[in-house]
Structure formats: structure tokens, C-alpha cells
C-alpha positions as CSV (number, residue, x, y, z in Angstrom):
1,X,1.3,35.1,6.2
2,X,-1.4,37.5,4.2
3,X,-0.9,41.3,4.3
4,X,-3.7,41.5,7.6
5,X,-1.1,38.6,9.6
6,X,-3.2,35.3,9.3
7,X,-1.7,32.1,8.5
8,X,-2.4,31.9,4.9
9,X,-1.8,27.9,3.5
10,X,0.9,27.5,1.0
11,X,-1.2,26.0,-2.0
12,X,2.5,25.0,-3.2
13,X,3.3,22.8,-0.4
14,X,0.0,21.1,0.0
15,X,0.0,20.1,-3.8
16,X,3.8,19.1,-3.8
17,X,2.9,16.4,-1.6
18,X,-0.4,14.8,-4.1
19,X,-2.2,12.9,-2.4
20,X,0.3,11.8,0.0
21,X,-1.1,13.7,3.1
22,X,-1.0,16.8,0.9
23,X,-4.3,18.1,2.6
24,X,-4.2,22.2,3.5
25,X,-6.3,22.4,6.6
26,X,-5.9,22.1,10.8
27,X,-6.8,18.9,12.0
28,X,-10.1,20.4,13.2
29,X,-11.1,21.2,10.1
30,X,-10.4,18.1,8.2
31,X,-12.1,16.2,10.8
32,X,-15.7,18.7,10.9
33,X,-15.3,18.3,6.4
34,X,-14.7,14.8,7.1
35,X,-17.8,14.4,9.7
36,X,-19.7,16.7,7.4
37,X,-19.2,14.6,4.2
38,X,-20.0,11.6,6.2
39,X,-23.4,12.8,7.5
40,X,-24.4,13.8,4.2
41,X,-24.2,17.1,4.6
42,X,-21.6,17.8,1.4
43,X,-22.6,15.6,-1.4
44,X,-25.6,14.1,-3.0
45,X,-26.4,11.0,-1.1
46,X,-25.8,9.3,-4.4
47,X,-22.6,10.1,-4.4
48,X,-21.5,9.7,-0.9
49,X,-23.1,5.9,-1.9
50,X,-20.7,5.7,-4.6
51,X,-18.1,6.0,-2.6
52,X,-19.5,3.7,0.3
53,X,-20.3,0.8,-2.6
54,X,-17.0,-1.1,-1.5
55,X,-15.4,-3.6,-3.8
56,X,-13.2,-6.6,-2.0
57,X,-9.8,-5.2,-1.7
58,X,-6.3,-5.3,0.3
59,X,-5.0,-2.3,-0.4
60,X,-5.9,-0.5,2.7
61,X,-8.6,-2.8,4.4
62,X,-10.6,-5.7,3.3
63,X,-12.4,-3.3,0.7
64,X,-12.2,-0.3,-1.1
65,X,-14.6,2.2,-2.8
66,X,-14.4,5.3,-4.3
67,X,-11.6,7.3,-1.9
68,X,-12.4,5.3,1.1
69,X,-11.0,2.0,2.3
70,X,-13.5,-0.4,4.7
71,X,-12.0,-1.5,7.6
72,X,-12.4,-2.8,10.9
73,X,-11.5,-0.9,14.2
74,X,-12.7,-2.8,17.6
75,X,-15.0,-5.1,16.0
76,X,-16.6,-2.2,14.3
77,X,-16.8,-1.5,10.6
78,X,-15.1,1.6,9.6
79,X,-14.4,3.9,6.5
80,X,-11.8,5.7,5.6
81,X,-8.1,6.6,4.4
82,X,-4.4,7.3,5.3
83,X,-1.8,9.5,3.7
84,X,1.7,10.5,4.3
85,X,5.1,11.1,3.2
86,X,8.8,11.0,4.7
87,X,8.0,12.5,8.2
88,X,4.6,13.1,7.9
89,X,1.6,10.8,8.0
90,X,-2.3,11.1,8.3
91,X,-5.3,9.4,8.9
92,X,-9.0,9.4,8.7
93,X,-11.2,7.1,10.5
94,X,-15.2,7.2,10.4
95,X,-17.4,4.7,12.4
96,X,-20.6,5.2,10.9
97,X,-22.5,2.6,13.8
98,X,-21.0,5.6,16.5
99,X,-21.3,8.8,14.2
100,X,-17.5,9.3,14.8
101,X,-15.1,10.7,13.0
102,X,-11.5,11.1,13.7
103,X,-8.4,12.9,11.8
104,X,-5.1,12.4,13.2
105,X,-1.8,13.8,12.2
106,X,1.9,13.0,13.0
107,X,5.6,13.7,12.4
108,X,7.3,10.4,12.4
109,X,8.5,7.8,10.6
110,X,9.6,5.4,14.0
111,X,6.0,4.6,14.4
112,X,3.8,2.2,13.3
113,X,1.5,4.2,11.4
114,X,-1.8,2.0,12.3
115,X,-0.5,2.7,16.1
116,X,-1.5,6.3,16.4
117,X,-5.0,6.2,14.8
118,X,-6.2,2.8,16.6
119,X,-5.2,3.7,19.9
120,X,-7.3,7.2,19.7
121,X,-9.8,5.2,18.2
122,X,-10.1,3.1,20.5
123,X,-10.1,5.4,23.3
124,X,-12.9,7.5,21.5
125,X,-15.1,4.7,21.5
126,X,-14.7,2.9,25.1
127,X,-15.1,6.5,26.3
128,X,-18.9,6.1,24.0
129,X,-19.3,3.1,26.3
């Protein structure tokens, strides 16, 4: 905590972690910067294309580009990227045909870690209709 009594984030811990979840941020805010970013509201649409200008891949979907893996979710095409670490997992899906954009976080390593995102994803979009 800061000398006024707000949560201050411990750059120490978020940057022990790399880029295995290591994100400092509530999930609110790394889902409006990730709903930001994709409406092109944070980079130079050039580069936001740079990053959407997928090469086949199967690392984390059937392509990858520049920090984001292609994917499908419900027959849709989606963008994104997972992180995590013993205990500790993440993941950002974007749907760019719906606008959506969700960030989910959990602590646990029983779960499949495609389970958590795909069923919220899911329910997010048959709630769109």
C-alpha cells in the first residue's frame, strides 16, 4: 500500500513472472486496454495491422502474429493470448466480427486452462444472440 492507503502494484512481482501472466492490472482494466488496443484506439493502425498480419502457426491457434494468436471460438475467428504460471493463468480473447473482448483470470492448475475462457466466451456471445 502507498503512504495515502491505495493498492499500489508490486512492479517486482509482476516482472518476476515475464510474460507468464505477469500483467499488473485488475481484470477490468486489462480487458478496457485490451478493447481499447483492439478498436484502434492505442496504436497506429499500422501497427495494430502488424500484429493482425497472422503467419500459419500451432503454437497457440492455427496462426500467430505479432503478440496475438488467431483462433477460432464458436465458429468465430478470434485474436488473442494466454499466460500463466504454477497457480495462476490468464487469458485474452477478442472477437473482432462481435466487438468483444474478454480477460479472464484464475488460480488453478486442476483446470483445463481452454475450459474457463471458452465457456465465458461462449456465454458472452449466445447472450449477443
Amino acid at each position: 500500500f502507498g503512504d495515502d492507503g491505495q493498492l499500489v502494484p508490486s512492479t517486482s512481482l509482476a516482472t518476476a513472472a515475464w510474460t507468464s501472466g505477469g500483467y499488473a492490472g485488475s481484470v477490468e482494466a486489462m480487458a478496457r486496454w485490451a478493447d481499447g488496443l483492439f478498436a484502434g484506439k492505442l496504436l497506429e493502425p499500422e501497427s495494430l495491422d502488424e500484429m493482425t498480419d497472422f503467419r500459419p502457426s500451432t503454437a497457440l491457434g492455427d496462426a500467430y502474429g505479432l503478440g496475438l494468436a488467431r483462433f477460432e471460438v464458436e465458429g468465430r475467428e478470434a485474436w488473442g493470448h494466454l499466460g500463466g504460471m504454477p497457480g495462476f493463468h490468464t487469458d485474452l480473447t477478442h472477437v473482432p466480427e462481435e466487438r468483444l473482448t474478454l480477460f479472464a483470470v484464475w488460480n488453478d492448475d486442476l483446470i483445463d486452462q481452454d475450459r474457463i475462457p471458452q465457456t465465458l466466451m461462449k456465454v458472452a456471445l449466445d447472450g449477443i444472440g
